[in-house]
Each structure stands twice: as structure tokens, then as C-alpha cells.
N, C-alpha and C positions, 0 to 999 in steps of 0.2 A: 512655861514661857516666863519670860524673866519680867513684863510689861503686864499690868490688870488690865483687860482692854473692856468697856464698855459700849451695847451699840449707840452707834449717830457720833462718835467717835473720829477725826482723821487720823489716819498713820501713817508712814512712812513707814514701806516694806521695802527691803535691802536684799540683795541675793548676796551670801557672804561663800557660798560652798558649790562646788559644780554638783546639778541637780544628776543625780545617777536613778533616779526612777523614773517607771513612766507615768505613773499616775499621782505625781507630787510635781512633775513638769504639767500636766494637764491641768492642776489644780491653780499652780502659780500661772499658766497661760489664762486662765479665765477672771483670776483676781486681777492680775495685771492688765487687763482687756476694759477696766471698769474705770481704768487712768484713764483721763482724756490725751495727753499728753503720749500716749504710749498709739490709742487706740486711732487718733485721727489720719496719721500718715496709711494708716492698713485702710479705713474708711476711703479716705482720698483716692487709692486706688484702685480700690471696687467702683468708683463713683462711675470712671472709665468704662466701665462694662454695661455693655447691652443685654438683658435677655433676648437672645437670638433665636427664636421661635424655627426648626426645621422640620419637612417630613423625611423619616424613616423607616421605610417599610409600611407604609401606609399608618402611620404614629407619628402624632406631633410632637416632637424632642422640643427640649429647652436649653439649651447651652447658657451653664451659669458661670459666675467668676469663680476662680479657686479660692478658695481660704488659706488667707494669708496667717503664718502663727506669729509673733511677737519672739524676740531671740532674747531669750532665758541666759544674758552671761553671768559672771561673777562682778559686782560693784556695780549693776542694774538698779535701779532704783524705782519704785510707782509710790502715787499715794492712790492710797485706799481706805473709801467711808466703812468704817464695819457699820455689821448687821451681826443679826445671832448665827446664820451661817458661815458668813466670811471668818467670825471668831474662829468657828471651830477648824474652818479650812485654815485656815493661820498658824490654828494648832496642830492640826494634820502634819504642817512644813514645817513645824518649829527649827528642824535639823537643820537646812540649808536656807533659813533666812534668819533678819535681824530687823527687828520692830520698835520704832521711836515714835516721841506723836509729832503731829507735824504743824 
């Protein structure tokens, strides 16, 4: 990674490259997830939903909200506080991102 990053750190994570994996999208959806900015519009519309308590089959079901993802394009932007995890997850993506401080 072209940037020293240390943790308590802010950065700015940049998506420069269409993400072709799946487990470097999962990674960038969870770091991104930690943006308020990114994450409050998906919050707001869980907020809508009820746990909807039914019986079926004599079993009480719970009807919860789907999980909404965050849309991974290219010139996407989050900030994100590292930690000693996020580092390495940063470094995991190095390929398809681009890290400034912010």
C-alpha cells in the first residue's frame, strides 16, 4: 500500500477498480458500512420495519427486514477510522482501492 496507515487514524477509501471478487466486495461492504454517511440511508430503512411476530405451524416466526448492501461502484468514496483489523482489511483490497487521509 502506497500510504503508512496507523490505528485511530482517518482515511479516505476510494473504489478506483470494478470489484471482481466476492470476498473483497464483502470486505469493502463492511468497511464501508462503518461510514455514517454511507450507512445511515440503509439504517433509516430498517427503521420502517416491524418485527412481525407470526404463527406457523404451531412456531412462532419472526419476519425481519432484509439486509440492505451498500452499492460498491467505481469513484465511491467512505471515510474510515482504522484499527489494526481495518489495516489489514485495506490491505486485503489494496487492488481495487485508493487510500488518502482525510
Amino acid at each position: 500500500m502506497a500510504i503508512d496507515l496507523k490505528p485511530g487514524q482517518s482515511v479516505r477509501v476510494t473504489i478506483r477498480k470494478t470489484i471482481n471478487r466476492a470476498s473483497a466486495r464483502k470486505t469493502l461492504e463492511r468497511l464501508f458500512m462503518k461510514d455514517k454517511s454511507v450507512s445511515k440511508p440503509i439504517e433509516r430503512r430498517s427503521r420502517n420495519f416491524k418485527d412481525i411476530p407470526k404463527r406457523r405451524g404451531g412456531v412462532i416466526w419472526t419476519k425481519r427486514p432484509d439486509k440492505l448492501h451498500p452499492s460498491l461502484q467505481r469513484g465511491q468514496s467512505a471515510t474510515v477510522k482504522t484499527t489494526p483489523q481495518s489495516i489489514r482489511d485495506l490491505s486485503s483490497v489494496a487492488a481495487f482501492i485508493q487510500v488518502n487521509r482525510a
